[in-house]
N, C-alpha and C positions, 0 to 999 in steps of 0.2 A: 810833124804829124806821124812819120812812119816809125819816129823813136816810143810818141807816145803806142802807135798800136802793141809797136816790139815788147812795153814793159806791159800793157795790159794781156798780151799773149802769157807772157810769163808767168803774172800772176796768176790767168787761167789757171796753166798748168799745174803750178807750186799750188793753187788751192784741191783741182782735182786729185794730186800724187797727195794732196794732207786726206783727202775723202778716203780713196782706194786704202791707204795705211790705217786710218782709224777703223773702215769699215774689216779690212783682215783681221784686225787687233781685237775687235768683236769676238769675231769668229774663233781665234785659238786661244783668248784671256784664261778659258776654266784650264786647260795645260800648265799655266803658270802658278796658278792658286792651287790645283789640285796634282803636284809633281809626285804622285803616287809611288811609294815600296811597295812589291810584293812578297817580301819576306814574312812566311807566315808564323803568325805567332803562338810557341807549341810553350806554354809554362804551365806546369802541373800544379802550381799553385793557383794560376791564374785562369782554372777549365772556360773554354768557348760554352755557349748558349744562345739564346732566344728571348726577345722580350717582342710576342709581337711581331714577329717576324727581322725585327732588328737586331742585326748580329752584338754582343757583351761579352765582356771575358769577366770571371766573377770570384771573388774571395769573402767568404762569410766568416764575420770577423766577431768576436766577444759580446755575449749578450747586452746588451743597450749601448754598445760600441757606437761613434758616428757611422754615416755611410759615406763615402767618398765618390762621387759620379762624378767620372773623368773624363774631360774631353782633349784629346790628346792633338800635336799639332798638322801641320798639312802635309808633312811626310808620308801619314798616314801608315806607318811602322811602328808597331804596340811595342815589340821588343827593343824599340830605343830610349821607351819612356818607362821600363821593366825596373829601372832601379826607385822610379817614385812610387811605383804603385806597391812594389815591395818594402820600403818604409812604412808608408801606411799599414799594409797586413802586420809586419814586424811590433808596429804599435797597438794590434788585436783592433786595428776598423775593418771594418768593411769594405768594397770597393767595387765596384758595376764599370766598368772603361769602357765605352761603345769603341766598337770598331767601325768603320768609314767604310760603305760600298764601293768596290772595284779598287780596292788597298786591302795589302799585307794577304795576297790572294783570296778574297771576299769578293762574288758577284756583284754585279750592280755597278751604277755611276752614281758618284756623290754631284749635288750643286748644293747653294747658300739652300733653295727651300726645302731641298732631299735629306740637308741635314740637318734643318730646325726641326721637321716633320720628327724627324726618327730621334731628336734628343729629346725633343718633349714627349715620343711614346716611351724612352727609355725610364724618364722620372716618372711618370705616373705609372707606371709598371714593375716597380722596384719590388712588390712583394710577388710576384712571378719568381723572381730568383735568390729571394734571402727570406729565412724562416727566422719565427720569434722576435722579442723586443727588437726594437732599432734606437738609436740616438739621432741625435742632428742630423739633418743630411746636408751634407757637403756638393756645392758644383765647383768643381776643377777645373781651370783648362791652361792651356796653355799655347801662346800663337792664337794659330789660327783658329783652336779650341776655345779663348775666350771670347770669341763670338756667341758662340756654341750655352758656354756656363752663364753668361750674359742674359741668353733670351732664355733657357729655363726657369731663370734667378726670375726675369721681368713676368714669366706666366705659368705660373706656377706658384701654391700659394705651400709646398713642401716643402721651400729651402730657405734652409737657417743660417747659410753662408756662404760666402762665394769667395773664391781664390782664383787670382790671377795673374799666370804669369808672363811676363812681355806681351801685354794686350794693348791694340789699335784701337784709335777712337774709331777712325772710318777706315776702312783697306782700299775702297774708292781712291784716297787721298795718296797710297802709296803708290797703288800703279797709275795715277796721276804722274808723279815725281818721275818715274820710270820712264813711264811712253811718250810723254809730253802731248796726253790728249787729256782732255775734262771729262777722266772717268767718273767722279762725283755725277755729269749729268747727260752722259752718253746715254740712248736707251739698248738694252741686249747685255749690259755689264753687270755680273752679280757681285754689287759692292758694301755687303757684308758693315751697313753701318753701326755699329755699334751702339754708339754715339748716339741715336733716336731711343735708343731702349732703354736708356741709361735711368731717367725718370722714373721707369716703372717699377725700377730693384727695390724690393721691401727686407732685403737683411745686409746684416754689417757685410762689407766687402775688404780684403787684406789685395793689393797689387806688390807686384816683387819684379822690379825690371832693371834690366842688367847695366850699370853706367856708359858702357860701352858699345852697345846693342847699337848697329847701324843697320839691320835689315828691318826691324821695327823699333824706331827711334824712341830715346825715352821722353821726347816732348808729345809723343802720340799717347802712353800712358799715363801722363798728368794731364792731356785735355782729358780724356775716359776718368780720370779721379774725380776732377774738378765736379765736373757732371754728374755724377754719383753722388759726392756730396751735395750739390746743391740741389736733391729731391729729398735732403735732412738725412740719408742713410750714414752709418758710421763708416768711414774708409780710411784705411790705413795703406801709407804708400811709404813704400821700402826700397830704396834706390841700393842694390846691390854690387857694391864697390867690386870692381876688377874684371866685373861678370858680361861678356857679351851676348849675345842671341843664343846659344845654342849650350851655352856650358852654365847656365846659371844654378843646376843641380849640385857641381860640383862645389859651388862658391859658398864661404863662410857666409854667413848672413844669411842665406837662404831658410834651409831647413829649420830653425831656432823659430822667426817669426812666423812660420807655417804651422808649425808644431801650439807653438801658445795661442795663436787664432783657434783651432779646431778647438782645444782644450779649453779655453773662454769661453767657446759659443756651445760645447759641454755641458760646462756649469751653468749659461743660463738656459739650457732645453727646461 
């Protein structure tokens, strides 16, 4: 009898210490998703603006050029991703990169719905900050950013293609694996599913993830393919040999099929 109370005590316990932990976990999660630079970002090619009140850094690129709307990853430091967006300009696009509130010293707090709000004002706002013909328009992202190109892609009936690179079906599922709590169905978790939205993408989509990638796995961006393709869109996935999470710019293979997506989806505007 007093062994069984000893182990039902225990469990108590062991269940209330998993409550207290999940319910902290709640509480500091946006810390973890939103690990903010405030390195500001001063490129004279790439001048700061306004769409809306939503902070862009902006390069106006060759008449009937694509545009490139870039969502960059949770760093939230523009000048880490300064070598992609200056490819693009170097190729006479265009390019709109929001910047993230309370990153790269910009006011504000980002969350999942602070920063869908402000990437779908950024797309339907695009003639605020680029004058004359435009091409294609491109959604970009990368990480945490292809959340971001993801749901403009799904509402938004302006984009002619989406690029993505090291994108999560669900981010739910990472800090799942992490905490060892059922962030998929905790309530107070902003878990950024991709994966719901996948369906409603109506243009070709190119993925590019790195073979090596262990902070978002490349079994997370062939579940995000699959799903894509199976609402009939075109998607091309590009497993980027030697390339892990953070150097995948550098890596052969990269820029080649980024480059012939834009210029396909070009030719057929």
């Amino acid at each position: 009898m007093i062994l069984r109370w000893g182990i039902a005590l225990l469990g108590g316990l062991a269940l209330l210490l998993y409550i207290v932990y999940a319910a902290a976990m709640i509480a500091v999660h946006p810390i973890y998703i939103y690990p903010f630079d405030q390195t500001v970002f001063d490129n004279p090619r790439f001048p700061a603006a306004e769409i809306a009140g939503v902070p862009v850094y902006v390069h106006q690129g060759a008449p009937d050029a694509p545009v490139v709307v870039y969502f960059m990853g949770n760093v939230g430091a523009m000048h880490l991703f300064a070598p992609m967006l200056e490819h693009h300009a170097e190729r006479g696009r265009s390019v709109v990169a929001m910047g993230y509130r309370g990153a790269g010293g910009l006011p504000g707090e980002s969350s999942e719905t602070s920063l869908k709000a402000d990437a779908r004002t950024v797309v339907a706002g695009l003639d605020a900050v680029l004058t004359g013909a435009r091409g294609p328009v491109i959604a970009q992202g990368y990480s945490l950013g292809t959340g971001l190109a993801v749901h403009v892609a799904a509402n938004s009936d302006v984009i002619d293609g989406v690029i993505l690179a090291a994108p999560y079906a669900r981010l739910c599922e990472l800090m799942a694996a992490a905490s060892g709590l059922p962030a998929c169905l905790l309530p107070g978790i902003q878990k950024w599913q991709t994966l719901r939205e996948a369906k409603e993408v109506t243009a070709p989509v190119l993925i590019l993830h790195g073979e090596n990638d262990t902070l978002v796995p490349l079994a997370q961006g062939r579940k995000l393919a699959a799903a894509l393709a199976a609402s009939g869109e075109t998607v091309a996935f590009k497993e980027v040999a030697g390339a892990g999470h953070v150097d995948l710019f550098g890596r052969a293979g990269y820029l080649a099929p980024l480059d012939a997506f834009i210029e396909a989806t070009q030719d057929d505007y």
